[in-house]
C-alpha positions as CSV (number, residue, x, y, z in Angstrom):
1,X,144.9,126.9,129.2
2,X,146.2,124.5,132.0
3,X,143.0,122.6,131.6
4,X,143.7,122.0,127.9
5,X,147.2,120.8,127.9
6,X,146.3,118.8,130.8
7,X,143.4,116.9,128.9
8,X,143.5,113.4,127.3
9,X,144.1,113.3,123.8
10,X,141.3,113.5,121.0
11,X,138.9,110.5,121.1
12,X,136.6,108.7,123.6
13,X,138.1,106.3,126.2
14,X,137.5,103.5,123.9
15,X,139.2,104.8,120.8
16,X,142.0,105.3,122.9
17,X,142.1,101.9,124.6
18,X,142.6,100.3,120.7
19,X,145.2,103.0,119.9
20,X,146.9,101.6,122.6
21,X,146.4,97.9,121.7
22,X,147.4,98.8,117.8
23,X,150.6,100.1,119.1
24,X,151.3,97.1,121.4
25,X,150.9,94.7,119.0
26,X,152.3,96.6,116.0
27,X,156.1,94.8,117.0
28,X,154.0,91.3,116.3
29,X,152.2,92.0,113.8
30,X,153.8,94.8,112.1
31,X,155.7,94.8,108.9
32,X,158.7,92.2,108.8
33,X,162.1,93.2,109.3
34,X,164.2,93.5,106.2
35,X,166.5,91.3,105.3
36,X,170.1,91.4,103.5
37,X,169.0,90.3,100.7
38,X,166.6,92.8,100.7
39,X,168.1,95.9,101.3
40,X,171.0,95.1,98.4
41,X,168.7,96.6,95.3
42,X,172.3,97.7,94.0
43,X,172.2,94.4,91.8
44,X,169.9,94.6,89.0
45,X,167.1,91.7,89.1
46,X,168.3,90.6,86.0
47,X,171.8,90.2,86.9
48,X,171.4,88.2,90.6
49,X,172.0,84.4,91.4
50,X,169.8,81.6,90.4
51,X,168.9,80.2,93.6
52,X,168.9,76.8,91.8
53,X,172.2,77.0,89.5
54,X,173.8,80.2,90.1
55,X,174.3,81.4,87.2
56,X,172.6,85.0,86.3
57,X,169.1,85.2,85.8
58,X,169.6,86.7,82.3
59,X,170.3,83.5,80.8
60,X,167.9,81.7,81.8
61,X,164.3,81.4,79.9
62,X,161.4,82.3,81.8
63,X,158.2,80.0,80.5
64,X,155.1,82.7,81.2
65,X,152.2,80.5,78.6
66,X,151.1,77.9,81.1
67,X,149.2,78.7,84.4
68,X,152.4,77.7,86.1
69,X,155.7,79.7,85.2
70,X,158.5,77.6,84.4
71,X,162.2,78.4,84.7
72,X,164.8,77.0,82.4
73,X,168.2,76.9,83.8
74,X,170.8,77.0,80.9
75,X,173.1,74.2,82.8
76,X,171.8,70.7,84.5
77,X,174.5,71.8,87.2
78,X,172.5,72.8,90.5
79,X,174.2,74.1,93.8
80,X,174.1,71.9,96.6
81,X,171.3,72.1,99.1
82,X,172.0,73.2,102.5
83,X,172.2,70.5,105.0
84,X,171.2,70.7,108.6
85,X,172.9,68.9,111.3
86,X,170.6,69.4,114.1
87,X,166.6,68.7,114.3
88,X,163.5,70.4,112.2
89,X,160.6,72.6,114.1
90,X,157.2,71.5,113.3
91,X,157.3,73.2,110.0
92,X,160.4,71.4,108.5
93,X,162.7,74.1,109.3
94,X,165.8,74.0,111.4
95,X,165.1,74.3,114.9
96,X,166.3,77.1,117.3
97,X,165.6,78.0,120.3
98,X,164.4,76.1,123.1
99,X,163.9,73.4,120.7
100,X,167.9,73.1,119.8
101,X,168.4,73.3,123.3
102,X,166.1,70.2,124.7
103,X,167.8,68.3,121.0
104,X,171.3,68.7,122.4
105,X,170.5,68.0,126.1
106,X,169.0,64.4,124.8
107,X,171.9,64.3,122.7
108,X,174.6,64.1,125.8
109,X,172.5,62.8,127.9
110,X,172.5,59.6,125.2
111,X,176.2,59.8,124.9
């Protein structure tokens, strides 16, 4: 009895070894974290933001016949576009990190 609860779990050495791995990379490459915008599915679809005009997405005309779908806003009005004071990473987004950090030490340093 000793002997058994004392044993390893099922599986050789070597399944074992990738259980482990799956579990220490799971963090990485796991499932992303949801997101505000994610977890308020109180709204209806139809009912939400344009992300271009604002106004709800039930008046707007959704273009389905060509290979690429076009949306039709219902007003040439378009909310303004976020504008970023600092630097862009690599990828054109706004830096963080270590990144923001070196920008505003070259930033004082030039003052």
């Amino acid at each position: 009895m000793a002997r058994d609860e004392a044993s390893p779990p099922q599986g050789n050495t070597f399944t074992r070894f990738f259980d482990r791995v799956d579990r220490a990379l799971l963090p990485v490459f796991g499932p992303p974290p949801l997101t505000e915008a994610e977890q308020d599915e109180s709204v209806p679809h139809d009912q939400r933001a344009c992300p271009l005009c604002g106004h709800p997405m039930f008046e707007h005309v959704i273009d389905h016949s060509t290979p690429n779908t076009v949306l039709e806003c219902p007003t040439d009005e378009r909310l303004p576009e976020h504008e970023v004071a600092g630097p862009y990473n690599e990828l054109g987004m706004p830096a963080t990190g270590r990144r923001l950090e070196k920008f505003a030490g070259r930033r004082t340093a030039g003052e």
